[in-house]
N, C-alpha and C positions, 0 to 999 in steps of 0.2 A: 319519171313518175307522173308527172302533169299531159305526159303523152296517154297515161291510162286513168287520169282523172284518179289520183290515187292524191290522197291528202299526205303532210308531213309531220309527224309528232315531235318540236324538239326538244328533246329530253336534257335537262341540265342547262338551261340554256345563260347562266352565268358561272358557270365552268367551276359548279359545286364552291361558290362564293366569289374567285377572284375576280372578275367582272362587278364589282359591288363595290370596289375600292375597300373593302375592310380590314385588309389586309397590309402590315405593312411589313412583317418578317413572321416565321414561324412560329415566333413566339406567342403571337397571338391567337395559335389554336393552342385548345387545352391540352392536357399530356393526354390524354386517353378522347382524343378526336379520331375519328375512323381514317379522314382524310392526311393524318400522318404516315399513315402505311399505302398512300397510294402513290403512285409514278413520278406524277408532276410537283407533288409536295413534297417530294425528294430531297434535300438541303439544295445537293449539285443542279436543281429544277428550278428550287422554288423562285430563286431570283430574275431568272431569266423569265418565268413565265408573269412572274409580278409585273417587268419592263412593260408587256404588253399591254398593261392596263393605263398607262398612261396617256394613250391618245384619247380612248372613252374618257377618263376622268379630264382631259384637257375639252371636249365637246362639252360633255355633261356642265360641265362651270360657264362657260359659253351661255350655254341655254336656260343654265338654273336648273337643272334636273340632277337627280343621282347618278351615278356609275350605271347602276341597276338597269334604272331606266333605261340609257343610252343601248343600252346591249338591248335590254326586250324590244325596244323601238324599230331597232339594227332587223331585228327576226320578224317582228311583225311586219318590216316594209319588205319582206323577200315575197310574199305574196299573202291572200287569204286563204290559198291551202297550206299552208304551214302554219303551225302555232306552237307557240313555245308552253312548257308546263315548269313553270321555274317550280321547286319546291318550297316550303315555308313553316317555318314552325311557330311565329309570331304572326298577329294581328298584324303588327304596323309595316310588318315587310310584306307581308299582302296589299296593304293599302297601298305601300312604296309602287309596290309592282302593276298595280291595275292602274297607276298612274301613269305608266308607258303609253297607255292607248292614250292619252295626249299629248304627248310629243310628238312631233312629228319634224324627221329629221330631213334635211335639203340635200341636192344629188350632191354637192359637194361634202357633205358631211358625211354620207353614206359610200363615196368614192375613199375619201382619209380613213373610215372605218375598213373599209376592204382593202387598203395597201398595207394598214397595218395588220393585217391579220389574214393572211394570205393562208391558204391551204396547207396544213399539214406545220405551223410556225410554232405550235404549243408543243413545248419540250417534254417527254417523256410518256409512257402512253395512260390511257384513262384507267385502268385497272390493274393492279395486281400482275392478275394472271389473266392475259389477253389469250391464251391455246385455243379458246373456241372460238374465234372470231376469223371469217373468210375460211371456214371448213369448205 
């Protein structure tokens, strides 16, 4: 993409919450959260994909930042053509989140962030029904 000057929009970019640390079993989504019927919020998912958050919230403590943070930080240092659109239904997690552009995380923080979270590591896929994807 960067070969055609083509920017990158990343969508979800705290993995529809888990990246935030708010999470600490299923119980704390409500009975009628949408993200109960998706992949990764699976029972057989949900824990495994929790582990992962562990290294973020072990940086994030580190630095004094949120989970949040650590992860917007993560995408904003991949370059200025990428930008993440976390969503937001609260004032103060906006605020949380425009608080990423000052962090700013060191190569060794950003190497730990990449070993843990290697390509394709998130259990179970992002949707429901993935059939249109790579038609």
């Amino acid at each position: 993409m960067r070969d055609l000057g083509i920017g990158f929009v990343a969508y979800s970019p705290l993995g529809r919450g888990f990246l935030t640390g708010a999470f600490a079993s299923l119980d704390d989504l409500a009975e009628d959260d949408r993200r109960r019927s998706m992949p990764r919020f699976q029972p057989e998912n949900f824990d495994k994909n929790l582990e992962l958050v562990a290294e973020v919230e072990r940086i994030a403590e580190e630095k004094g930042a949120t989970p949040a943070q650590i992860a917007l930080a993560w995408v904003l240092s991949r370059g200025e053509d990428i930008v993440p659109i976390p969503g937001t239904k609260r004032r103060r997690y906006l605020e949380e989140n425009v608080g990423a552009l000052d962090v700013h995380l060191t190569d060794d923080e950003i190497a730990a962030l990449e070993a843990a979270f290697p390509h394709g590591i998130a259990v179970g896929d992002r949707y429901e029904n993935m059939s249109t994807v790579n038609r």
